[in-house]
N, C-alpha and C positions, 0 to 999 in steps of 0.2 A: 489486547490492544483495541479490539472492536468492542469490547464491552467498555473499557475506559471510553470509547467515543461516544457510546448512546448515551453512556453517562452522561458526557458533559450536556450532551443536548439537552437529557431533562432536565438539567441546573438553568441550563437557557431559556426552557418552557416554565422553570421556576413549579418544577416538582420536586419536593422535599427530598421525596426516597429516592432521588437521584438511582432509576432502575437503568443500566448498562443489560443490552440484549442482544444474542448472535443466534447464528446457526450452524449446527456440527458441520454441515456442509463446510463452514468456515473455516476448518480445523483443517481437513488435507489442503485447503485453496492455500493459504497459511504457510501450510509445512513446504508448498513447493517454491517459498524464500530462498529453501536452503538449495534447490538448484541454481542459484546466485554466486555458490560460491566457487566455481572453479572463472566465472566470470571479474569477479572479484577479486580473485589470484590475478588475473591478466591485466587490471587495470589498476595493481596498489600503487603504479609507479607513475600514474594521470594526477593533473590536479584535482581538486577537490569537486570543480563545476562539471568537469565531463564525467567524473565518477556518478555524479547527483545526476545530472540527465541521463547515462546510460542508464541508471537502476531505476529511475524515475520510467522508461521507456519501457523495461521488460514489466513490471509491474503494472503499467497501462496494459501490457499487452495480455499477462497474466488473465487479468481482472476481464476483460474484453471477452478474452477465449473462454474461460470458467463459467462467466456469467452465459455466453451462446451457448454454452455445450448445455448447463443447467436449465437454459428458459427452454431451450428445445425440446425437456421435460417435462415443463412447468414444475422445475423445482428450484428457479432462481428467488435466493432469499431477500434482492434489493431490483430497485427501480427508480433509476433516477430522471425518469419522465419528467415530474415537477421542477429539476432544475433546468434554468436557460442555456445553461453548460454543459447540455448533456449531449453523446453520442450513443445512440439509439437503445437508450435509457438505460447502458451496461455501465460506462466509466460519465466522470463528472470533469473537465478539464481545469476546470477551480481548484482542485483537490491536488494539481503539480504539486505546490509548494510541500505537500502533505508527505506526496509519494515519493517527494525529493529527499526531504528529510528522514522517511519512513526506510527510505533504501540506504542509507549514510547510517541508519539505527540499524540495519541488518549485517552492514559491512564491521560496525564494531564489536556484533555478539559474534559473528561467526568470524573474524578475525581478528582479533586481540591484537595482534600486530600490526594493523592497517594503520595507513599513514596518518598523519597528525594533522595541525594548522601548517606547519614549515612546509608542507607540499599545495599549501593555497599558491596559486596561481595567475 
């Protein structure tokens, strides 16, 4: 997912090779999505908006905590200092819509049965 997004950027910078770039670190930050799911169990039967803002929220919080625990090493692989959106250069609050949709993408791989549009609200 994060190499599809550097991708796109370089298509935005109007680099050809459209190079997509991460860091392993990014792999366990990642796989702790899948602690989502017993949360996810608990809210198949929310509409569709609390569902996107709760997974929207842990995923802030995710991202928050993984990034302190890593700068604290100086091994945090992002810094969103340059943006106006940023809180204290871990998460970007721009990026909601992202994490909204990004959590609603984790509810469908890890639940096949999750609710549809009929549960929009």
């Amino acid at each position: 997912m994060e190499i599809f997004w550097t991708g796109l950027q370089a298509m935005r910078l109007k680099d050809p090779k459209l190079m997509g770039s991460s860091s392993l670190w990014m792999f366990p930050i990642y796989g702790c999505a899948a602690f989502l799911f017993p949360v996810m169990r608990l809210l198949q039967k929310m509409c569709i908006w609390k569902r996107g803002l709760v997974y929207m929220s842990c995923i802030y919080a995710g991202e928050f905590l993984s990034g302190s625990l890593l700068r604290s090493r100086g091994l945090c692989p992002w810094d969103y200092s340059h943006s106006p959106l940023h809180y204290q250069g871990l998460v970007r609050l721009d990026f909601a819509p992202l994490w909204f949709a990004a959590g609603l993408l984790f509810e469908r791989v890890l639940l096949p049965s999750a609710p549809t549009s009929e549960h929009i609200k």
